[in-house]
GUVEXPA-682750 format. One record per residue (C-alpha): residue in three letters; x, y, z. Coordinates in steps of 0.2 Angstrom, whole numbers, plus 2048, in hexadecimal, padded with zeros to 3 digits. Example, Ala and Ser with C-alpha at 12.3 -4.5 7.8 and 13.67 -1.06 7.14 Angstrom:
REM residues 2
Ala83E7EA827
Ser8447FB824
This chain:
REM residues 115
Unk62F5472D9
Unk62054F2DC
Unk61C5622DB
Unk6085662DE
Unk60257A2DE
Unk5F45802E5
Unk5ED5922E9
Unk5E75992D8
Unk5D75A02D1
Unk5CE5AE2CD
Unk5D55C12D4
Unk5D05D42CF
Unk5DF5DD2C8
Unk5E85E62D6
Unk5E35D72E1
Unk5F15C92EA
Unk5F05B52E8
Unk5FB5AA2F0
Unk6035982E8
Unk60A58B2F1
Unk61557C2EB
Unk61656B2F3
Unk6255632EF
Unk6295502F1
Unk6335422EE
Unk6445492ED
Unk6505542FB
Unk6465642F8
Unk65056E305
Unk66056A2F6
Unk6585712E8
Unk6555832DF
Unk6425872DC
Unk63C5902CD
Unk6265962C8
Unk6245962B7
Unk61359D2AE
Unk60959829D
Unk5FE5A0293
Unk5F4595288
Unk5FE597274
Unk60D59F27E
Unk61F596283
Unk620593298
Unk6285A429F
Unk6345A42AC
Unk62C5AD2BD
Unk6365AB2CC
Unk64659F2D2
Unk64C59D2E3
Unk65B5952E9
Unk65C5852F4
Unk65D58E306
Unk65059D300
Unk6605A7302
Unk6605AE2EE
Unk6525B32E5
Unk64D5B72D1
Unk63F5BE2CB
Unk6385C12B8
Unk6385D42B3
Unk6275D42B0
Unk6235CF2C3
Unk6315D62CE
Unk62C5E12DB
Unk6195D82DB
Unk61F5C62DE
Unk6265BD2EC
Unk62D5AC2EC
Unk6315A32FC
Unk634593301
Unk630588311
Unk63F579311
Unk639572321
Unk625570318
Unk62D56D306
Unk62357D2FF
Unk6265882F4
Unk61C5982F4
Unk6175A62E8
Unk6105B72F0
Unk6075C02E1
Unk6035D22E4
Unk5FC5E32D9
Unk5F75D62CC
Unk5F45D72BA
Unk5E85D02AD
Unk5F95CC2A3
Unk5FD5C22B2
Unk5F05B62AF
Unk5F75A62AB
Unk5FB5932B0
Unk6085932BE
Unk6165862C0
Unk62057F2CC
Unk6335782C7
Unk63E56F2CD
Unk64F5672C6
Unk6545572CF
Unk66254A2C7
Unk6625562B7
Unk64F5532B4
Unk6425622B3
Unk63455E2BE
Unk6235682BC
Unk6145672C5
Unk6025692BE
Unk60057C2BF
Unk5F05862C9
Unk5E85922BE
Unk5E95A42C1
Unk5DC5B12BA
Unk5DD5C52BB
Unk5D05CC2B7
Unk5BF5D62BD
């Protein structure tokens, strides 16, 4: 299993980014989907989930209304839509997975709010 994001870096508050996951190495199109985020000295917080056929969505408190995960099963990505950003929205973002019981993560793509 291989999960690879990309699409960070540096955005004014107010601003939009957009992260993409590349998934391989297992049926990706059978698996749920979940961004995480990291703070340096904080626990990884939970962002956004979506289910195996894109059908059911989740998203964090903090981010709902903002974010947007979706997913392309037939290009094994998984995508993050950030909009009206936040300096607290600065972090590490992860993609998950969960394959044969085992948590998969990828490296993470930086994200920095700020102007």
């Amino acid at each position: 299993v291989q999960l690879v994001e990309s699409g960070g870096g540096l955005v004014q508050p107010g601003g939009s980014l957009g992260l993409s996951c590349a998934a391989s190495g297992f049926t990706f199109s059978s698996y749920d989907m979940r961004w995480y985020r990291q703070v340096p000295g904080k626990e990884r917080e939970f962002v956004a989930y979506i289910s195996s056929s894109g059908g059911v969505t989740n998203y964090a408190g903090s981010v709902q209304g903002r974010f947007a995960i979706v997913r392309g099963n037939a290009r094994n990505t998984v995508n993050l839509q950030m909009n009206s950003l936040k300096s607290d929205d600065t972090a590490v973002y992860y993609c998950r997975s969960r394959v044969g019981g085992i948590i998969y993560w990828g490296q993470g793509t930086q994200v920095t709010v700020s102007s």
